[in-house]
Structure formats: structure tokens, C-alpha cells
C-alpha positions as CSV (number, residue, x, y, z in Angstrom):
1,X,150.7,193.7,149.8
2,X,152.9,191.3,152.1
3,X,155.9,190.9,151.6
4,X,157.3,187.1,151.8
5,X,159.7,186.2,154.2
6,X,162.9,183.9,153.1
7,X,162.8,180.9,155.0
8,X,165.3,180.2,157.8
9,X,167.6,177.3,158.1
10,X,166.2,175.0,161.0
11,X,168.2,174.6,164.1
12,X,169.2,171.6,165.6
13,X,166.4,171.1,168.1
14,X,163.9,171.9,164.9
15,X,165.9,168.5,163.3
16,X,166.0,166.3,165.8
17,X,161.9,166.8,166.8
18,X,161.4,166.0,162.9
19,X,163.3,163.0,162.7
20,X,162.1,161.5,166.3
21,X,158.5,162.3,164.6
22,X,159.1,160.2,161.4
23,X,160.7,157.5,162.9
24,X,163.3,155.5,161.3
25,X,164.0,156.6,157.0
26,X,165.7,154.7,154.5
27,X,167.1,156.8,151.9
28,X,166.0,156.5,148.1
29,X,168.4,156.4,145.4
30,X,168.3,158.6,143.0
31,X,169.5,156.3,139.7
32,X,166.4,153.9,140.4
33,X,164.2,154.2,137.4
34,X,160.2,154.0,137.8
35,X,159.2,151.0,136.1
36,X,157.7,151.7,132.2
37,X,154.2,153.1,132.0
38,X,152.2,150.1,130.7
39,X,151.7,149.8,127.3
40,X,148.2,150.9,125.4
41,X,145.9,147.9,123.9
42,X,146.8,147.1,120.4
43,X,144.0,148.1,118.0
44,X,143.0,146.9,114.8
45,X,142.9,150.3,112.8
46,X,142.8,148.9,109.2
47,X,139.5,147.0,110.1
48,X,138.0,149.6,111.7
49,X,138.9,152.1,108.6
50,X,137.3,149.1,106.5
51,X,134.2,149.3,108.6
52,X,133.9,153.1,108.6
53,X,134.6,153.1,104.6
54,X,132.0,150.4,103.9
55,X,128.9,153.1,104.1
56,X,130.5,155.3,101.7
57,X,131.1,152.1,99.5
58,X,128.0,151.3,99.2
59,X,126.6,154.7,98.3
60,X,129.0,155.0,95.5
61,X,128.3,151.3,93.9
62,X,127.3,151.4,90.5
63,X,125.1,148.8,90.4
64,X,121.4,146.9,91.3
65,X,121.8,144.4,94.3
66,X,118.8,142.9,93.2
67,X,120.8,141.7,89.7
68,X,123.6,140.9,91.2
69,X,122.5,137.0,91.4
70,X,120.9,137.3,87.9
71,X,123.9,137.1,85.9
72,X,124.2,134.7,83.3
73,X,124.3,131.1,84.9
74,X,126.8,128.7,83.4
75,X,125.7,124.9,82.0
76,X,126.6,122.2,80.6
77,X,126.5,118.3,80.2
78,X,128.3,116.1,78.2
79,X,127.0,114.1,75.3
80,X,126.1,110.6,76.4
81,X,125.1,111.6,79.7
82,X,121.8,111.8,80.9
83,X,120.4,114.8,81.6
84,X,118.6,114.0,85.1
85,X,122.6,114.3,86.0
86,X,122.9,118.2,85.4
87,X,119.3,118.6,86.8
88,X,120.8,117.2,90.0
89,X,123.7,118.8,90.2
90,X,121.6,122.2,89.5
91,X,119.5,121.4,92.7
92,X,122.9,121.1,94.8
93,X,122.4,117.2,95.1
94,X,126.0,116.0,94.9
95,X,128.2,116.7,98.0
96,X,130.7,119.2,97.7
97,X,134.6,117.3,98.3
98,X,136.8,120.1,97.8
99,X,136.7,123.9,96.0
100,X,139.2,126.2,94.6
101,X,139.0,130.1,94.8
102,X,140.4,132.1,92.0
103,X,139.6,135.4,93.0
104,X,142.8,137.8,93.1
105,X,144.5,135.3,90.1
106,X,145.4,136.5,86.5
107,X,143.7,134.2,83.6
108,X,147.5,132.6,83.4
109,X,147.2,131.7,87.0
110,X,143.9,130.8,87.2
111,X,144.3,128.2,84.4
112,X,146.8,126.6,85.9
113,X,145.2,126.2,89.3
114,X,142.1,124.7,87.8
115,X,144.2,122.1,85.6
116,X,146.4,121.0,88.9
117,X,143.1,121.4,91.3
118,X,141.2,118.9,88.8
119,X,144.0,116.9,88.2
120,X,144.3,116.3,92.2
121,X,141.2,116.0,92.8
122,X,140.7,112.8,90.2
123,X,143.7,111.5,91.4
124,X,142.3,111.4,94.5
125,X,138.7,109.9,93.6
126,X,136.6,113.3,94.2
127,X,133.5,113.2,92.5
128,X,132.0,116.7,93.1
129,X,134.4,120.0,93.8
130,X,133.1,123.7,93.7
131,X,135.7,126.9,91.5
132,X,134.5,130.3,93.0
133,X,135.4,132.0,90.0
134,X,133.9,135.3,91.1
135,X,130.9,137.2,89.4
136,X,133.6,139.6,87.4
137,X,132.0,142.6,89.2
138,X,135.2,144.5,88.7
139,X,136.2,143.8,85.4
140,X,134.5,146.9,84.1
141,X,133.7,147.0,80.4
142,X,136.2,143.7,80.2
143,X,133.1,141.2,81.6
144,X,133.9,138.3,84.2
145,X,137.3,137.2,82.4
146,X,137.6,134.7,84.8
147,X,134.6,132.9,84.6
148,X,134.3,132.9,81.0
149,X,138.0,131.5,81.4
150,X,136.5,128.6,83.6
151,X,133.9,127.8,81.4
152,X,136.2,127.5,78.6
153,X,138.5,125.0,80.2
154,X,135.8,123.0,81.8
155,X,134.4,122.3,78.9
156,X,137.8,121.1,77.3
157,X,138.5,118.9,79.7
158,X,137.8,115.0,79.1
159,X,137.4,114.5,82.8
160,X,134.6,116.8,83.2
161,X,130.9,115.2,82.8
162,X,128.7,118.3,83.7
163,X,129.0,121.9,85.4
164,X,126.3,124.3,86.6
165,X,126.7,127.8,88.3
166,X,125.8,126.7,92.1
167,X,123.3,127.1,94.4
168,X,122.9,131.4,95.8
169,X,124.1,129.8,99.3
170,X,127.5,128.5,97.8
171,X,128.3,131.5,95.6
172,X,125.3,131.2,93.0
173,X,126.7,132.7,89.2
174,X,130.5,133.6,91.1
175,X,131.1,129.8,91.6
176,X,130.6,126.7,89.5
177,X,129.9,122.7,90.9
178,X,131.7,120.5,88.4
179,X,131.3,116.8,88.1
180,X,134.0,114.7,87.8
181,X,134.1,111.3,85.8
182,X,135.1,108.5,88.2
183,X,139.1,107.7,88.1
């Protein structure tokens, strides 16, 4: 085995040859920081934990896609009006001019957002508006409290000439098209 040897200081002659072969040095300071290491690429972790949980979600649903647009479809038509109106409004003929979403409200909530959306909207000479009441998928044994809520109401209401569950494309049994009576 060799053994190491300890190194020797340089002479003078061994320093000056260095320096005349490096040329001319400027000296670092030593309380100069590096600058900060750049900072990673945010990342939307919630959404991609949503999108890995939705597979799992849908194993463990409890229920039939193919029902879920067969739930029972809310009608009606007041007396004195002719019933070609409802038809039409059934086939998604009248233009929608505004909507309200309830979903995430209480029943106390809800019905006062539908009195002060309808009360808005006739005051401000809508015709047609859509309330997405929500199919009541989650209210377990319960039902859909808030669309048996809106149906209710709508049918209380003096200002209200029809209602029909709308069209599959704008929410189908979760969502109602009401008809106003002009102002």
C-alpha cells in the first residue's frame, strides 16, 4: 500500500508562474448570496384528486344512468290558457331570458331566491326564465325537496301562466322553463 504524501507549501517561483498563467483575478466575496433556485410550477392538486376519484365514483353510484332522465317530469298550465301554450313550451319554443340555479340552497333559501328572481324578472319584462332545481339525486330516502319545493311555489304564484320540466339539453327533470304573464 502507498503511503500519501502531505502536500508542500509552494514557493515563490511556484506562485508567481500560477498567477502570470491565469492572468489578471478579481476576488469573490464571500457574503454574496446565489440568487434563489426558481420556483416549481403551481399545480392544481384538488382537480387532479377530483379527476382520479371520479372512476371510483362511478363504480360506487347506486343508481341506473339510463333513469336518470326518467324522473317524474313537472307540468302545468293555468286555467284559461290554451293548452297549445304548455305544448310549446314543452318543445323548448320560447327563448330562454334568464335562469336561477338552486343547487347547494336550503328549501328557506331557495324560496326566497325564486320569489326575488321571478319578481325581477317581471319587473323587468322577461317572458321565459329557466330554475335548475336539481334532480334530488342526493336527498336519499327524503326525494328531490327542492323541486317538489319549486313546483309548489310556481304553482302559487299569480304571475306564473305554465311550467314544464325542460328540454334533456337544458337540464331535462333537474330544471324547469316557466312562463311568465306579461307585466
Amino acid at each position: 500500500m502507498k503511503k500519501r504524501r502531505s502536500p508542500t507549501e509552494p514557493d515563490e517561483d511556484d506562485i508567481r508562474l500560477f498567477r502570470d498563467a491565469i492572468g489578471p483575478v478579481r476576488e469573490i466575496r464571500a457574503d454574496t448570496r446565489p440568487p434563489p433556485a426558481p420556483r416549481p410550477e403551481p399545480r392544481a392538486h384538488m382537480l387532479e384528486a377530483d379527476e382520479a376519484a371520479v372512476p371510483g365514483e362511478l363504480l360506487e353510484f347506486a343508481f341506473d344512468p339510463a333513469l336518470m332522465e326518467i324522473g317524474e317530469e313537472l307540468s302545468y298550465l293555468r286555467d284559461g290558457y290554451p293548452p297549445r301554450l304548455l305544448r310549446q313550451l314543452k318543445r323548448g319554443q320560447f327563448s330562454i331570458q334568464d335562469e336561477l340555479d338552486l343547487h347547494h340552497m336550503n328549501a328557506a333559501a331557495a324560496q326566497a331566491s325564486i320569489a326575488s328572481f321571478l319578481a325581477e324578472a317581471r319587473q323587468h319584462g322577461l317572458r321565459c326564465v329557466r330554475i335548475v332545481h336539481g334532480k334530488g339525486l342526493r336527498s336519499k330516502a327524503a326525494g328531490p325537496v327542492l323541486k317538489v319545493l319549486t313546483d309548489r311555489l310556481l304553482r302559487r304564484r299569480d304571475d306564473v301562466i305554465a311550467f314544464a320540466s325542460a328540454k334533456p339539453a337544458q337540464g331535462g327533470t333537474g330544471a324547469v322553463v316557466v312562463l311568465l304573464r306579461n307585466a
